[in-house]
Jmol script that loads the backbone (N, CA, C; Angstrom):
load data "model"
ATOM      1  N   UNK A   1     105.287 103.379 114.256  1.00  0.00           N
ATOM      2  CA  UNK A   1     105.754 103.019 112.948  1.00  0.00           C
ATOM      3  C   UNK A   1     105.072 103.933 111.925  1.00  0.00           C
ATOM      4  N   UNK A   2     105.485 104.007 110.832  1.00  0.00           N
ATOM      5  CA  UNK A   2     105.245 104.975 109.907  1.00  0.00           C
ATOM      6  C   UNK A   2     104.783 104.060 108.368  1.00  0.00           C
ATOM      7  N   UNK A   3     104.073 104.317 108.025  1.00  0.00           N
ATOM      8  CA  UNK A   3     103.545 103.707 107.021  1.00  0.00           C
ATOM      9  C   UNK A   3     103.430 103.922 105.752  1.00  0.00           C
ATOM     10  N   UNK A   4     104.001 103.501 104.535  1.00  0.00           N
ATOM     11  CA  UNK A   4     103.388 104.837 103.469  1.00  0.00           C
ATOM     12  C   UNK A   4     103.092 103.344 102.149  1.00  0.00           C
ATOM     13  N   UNK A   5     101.802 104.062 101.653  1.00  0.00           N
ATOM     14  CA  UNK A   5     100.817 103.187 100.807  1.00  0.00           C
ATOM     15  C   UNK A   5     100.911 103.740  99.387  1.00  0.00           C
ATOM     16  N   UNK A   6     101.372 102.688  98.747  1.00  0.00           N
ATOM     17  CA  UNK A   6     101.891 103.683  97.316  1.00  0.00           C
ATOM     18  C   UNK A   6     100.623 103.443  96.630  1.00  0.00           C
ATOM     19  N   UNK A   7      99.913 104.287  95.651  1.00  0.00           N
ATOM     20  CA  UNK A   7      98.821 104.183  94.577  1.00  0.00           C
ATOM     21  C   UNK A   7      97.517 105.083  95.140  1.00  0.00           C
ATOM     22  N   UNK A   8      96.868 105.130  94.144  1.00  0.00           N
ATOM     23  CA  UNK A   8      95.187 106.011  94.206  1.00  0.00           C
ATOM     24  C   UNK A   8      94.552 105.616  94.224  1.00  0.00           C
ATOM     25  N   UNK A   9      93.554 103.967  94.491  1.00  0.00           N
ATOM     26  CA  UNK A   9      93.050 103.304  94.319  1.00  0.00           C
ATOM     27  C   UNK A   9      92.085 103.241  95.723  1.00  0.00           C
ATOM     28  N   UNK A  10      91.070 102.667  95.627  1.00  0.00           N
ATOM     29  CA  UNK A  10      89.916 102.382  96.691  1.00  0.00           C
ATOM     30  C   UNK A  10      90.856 101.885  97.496  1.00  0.00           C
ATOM     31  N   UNK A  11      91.482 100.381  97.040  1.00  0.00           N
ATOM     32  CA  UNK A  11      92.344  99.335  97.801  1.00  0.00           C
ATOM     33  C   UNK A  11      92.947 100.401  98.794  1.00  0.00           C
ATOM     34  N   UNK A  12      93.987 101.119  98.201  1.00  0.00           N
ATOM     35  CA  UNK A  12      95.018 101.822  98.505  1.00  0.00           C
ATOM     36  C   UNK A  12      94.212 102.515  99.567  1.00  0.00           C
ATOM     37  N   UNK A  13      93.492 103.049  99.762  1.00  0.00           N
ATOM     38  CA  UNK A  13      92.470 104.015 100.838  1.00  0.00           C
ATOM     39  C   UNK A  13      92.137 103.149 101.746  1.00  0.00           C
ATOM     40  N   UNK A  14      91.818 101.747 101.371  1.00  0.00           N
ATOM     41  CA  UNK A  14      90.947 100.903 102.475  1.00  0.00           C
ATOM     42  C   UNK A  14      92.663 100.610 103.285  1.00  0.00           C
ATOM     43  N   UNK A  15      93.619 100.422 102.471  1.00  0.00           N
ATOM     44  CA  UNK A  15      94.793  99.948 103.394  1.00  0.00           C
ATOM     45  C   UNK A  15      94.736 100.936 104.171  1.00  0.00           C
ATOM     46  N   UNK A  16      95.182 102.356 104.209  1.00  0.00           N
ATOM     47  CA  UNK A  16      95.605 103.319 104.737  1.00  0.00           C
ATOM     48  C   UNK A  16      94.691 103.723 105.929  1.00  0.00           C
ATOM     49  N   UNK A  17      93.261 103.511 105.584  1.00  0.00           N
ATOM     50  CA  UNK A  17      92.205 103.570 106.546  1.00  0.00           C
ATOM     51  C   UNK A  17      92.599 102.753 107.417  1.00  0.00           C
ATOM     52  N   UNK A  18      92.837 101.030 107.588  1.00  0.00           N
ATOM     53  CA  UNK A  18      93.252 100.572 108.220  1.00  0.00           C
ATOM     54  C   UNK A  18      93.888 100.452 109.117  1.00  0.00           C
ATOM     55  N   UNK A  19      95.519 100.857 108.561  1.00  0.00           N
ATOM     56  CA  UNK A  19      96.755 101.076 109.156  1.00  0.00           C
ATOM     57  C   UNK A  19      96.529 101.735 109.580  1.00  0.00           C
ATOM     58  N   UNK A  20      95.927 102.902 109.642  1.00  0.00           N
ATOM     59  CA  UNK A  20      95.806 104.581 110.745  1.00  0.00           C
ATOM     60  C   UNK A  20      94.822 103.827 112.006  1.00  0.00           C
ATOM     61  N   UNK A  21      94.144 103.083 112.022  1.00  0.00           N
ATOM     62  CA  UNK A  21      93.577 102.417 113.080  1.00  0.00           C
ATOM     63  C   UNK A  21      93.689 101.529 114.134  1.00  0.00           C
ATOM     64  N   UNK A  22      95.586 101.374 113.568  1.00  0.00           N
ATOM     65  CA  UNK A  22      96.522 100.467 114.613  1.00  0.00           C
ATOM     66  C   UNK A  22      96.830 101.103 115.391  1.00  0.00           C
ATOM     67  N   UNK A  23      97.162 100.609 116.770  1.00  0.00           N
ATOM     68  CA  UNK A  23      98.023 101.127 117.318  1.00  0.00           C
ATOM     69  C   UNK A  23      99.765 101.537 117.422  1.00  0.00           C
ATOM     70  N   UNK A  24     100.006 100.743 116.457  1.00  0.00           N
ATOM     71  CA  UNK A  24     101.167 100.729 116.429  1.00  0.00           C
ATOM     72  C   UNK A  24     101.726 101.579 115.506  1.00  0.00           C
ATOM     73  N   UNK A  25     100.724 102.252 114.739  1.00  0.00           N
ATOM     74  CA  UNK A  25     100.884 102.863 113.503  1.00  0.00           C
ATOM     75  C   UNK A  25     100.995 104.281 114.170  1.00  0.00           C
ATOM     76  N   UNK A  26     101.893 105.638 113.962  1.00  0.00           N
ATOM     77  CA  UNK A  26     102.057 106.595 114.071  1.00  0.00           C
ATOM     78  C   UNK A  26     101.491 107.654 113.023  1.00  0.00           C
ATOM     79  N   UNK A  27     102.350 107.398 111.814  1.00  0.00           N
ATOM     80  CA  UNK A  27     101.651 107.683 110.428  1.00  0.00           C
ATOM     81  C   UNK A  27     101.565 106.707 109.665  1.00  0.00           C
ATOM     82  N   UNK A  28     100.397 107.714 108.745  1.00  0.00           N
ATOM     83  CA  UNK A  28     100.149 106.840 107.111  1.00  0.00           C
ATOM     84  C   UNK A  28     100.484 107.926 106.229  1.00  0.00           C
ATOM     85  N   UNK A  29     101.182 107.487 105.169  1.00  0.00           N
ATOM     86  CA  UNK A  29     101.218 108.257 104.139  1.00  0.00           C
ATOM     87  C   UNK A  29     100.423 107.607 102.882  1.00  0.00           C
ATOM     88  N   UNK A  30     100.344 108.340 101.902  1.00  0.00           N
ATOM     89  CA  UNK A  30      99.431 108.039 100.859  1.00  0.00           C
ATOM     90  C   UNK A  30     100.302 108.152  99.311  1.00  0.00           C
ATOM     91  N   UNK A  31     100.490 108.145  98.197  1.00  0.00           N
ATOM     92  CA  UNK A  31     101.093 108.600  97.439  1.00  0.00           C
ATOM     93  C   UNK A  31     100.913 107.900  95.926  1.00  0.00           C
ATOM     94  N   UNK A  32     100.494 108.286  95.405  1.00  0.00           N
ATOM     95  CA  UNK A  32     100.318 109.825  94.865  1.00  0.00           C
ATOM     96  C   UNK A  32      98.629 110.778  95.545  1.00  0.00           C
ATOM     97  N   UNK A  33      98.080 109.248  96.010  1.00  0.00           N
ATOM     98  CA  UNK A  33      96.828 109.777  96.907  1.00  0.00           C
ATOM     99  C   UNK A  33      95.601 109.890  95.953  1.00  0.00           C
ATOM    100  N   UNK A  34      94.696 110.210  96.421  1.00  0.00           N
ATOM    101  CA  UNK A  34      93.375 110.633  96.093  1.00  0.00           C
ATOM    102  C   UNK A  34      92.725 111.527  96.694  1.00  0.00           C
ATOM    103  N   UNK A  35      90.800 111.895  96.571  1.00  0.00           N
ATOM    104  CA  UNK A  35      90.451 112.520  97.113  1.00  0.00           C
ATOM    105  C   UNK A  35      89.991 111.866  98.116  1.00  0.00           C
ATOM    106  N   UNK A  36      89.801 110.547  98.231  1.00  0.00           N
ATOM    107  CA  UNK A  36      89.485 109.505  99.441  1.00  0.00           C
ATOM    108  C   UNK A  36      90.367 109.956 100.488  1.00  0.00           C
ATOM    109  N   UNK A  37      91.408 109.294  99.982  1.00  0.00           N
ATOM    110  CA  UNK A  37      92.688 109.463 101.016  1.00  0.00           C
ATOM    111  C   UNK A  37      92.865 110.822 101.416  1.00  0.00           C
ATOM    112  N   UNK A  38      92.950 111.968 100.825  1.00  0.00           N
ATOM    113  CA  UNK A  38      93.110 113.455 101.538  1.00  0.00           C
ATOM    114  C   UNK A  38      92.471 113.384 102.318  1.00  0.00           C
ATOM    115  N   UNK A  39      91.149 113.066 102.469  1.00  0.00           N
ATOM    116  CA  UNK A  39      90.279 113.106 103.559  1.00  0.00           C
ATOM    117  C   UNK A  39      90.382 112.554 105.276  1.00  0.00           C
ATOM    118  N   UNK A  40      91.315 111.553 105.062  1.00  0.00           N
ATOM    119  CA  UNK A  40      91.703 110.919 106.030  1.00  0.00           C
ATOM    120  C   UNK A  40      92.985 111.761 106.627  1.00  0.00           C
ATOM    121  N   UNK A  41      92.769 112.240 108.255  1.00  0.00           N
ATOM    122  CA  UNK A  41      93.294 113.067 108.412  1.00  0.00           C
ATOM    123  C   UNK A  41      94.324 112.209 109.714  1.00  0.00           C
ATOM    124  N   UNK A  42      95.727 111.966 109.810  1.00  0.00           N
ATOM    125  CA  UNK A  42      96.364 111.076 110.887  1.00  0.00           C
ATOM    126  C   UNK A  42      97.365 110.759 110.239  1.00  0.00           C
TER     127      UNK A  42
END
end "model"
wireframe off; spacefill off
backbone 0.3
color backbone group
């Protein structure tokens, strides 16, 4: 499954961190993103 996390926010990073740690999860997207989130590479 493909995921995409709308906003720039810590929240928004802790979701995305998350979701990339499922299995079921393929991608995460981020959007508009941060420098948190760039960092997270999956």
């Amino acid at each position: 499954m493909k995921v995409l996390v709308i906003g720039g926010g810590g929240r928004e990073h802790a979701l995305a961190w998350k979701a990339s740690q499922s299995i079921g999860v393929t991608d995460v997207f981020v959007a508009p993103g941060n420098a948190g989130t760039a960092t997270e590479a999956g």
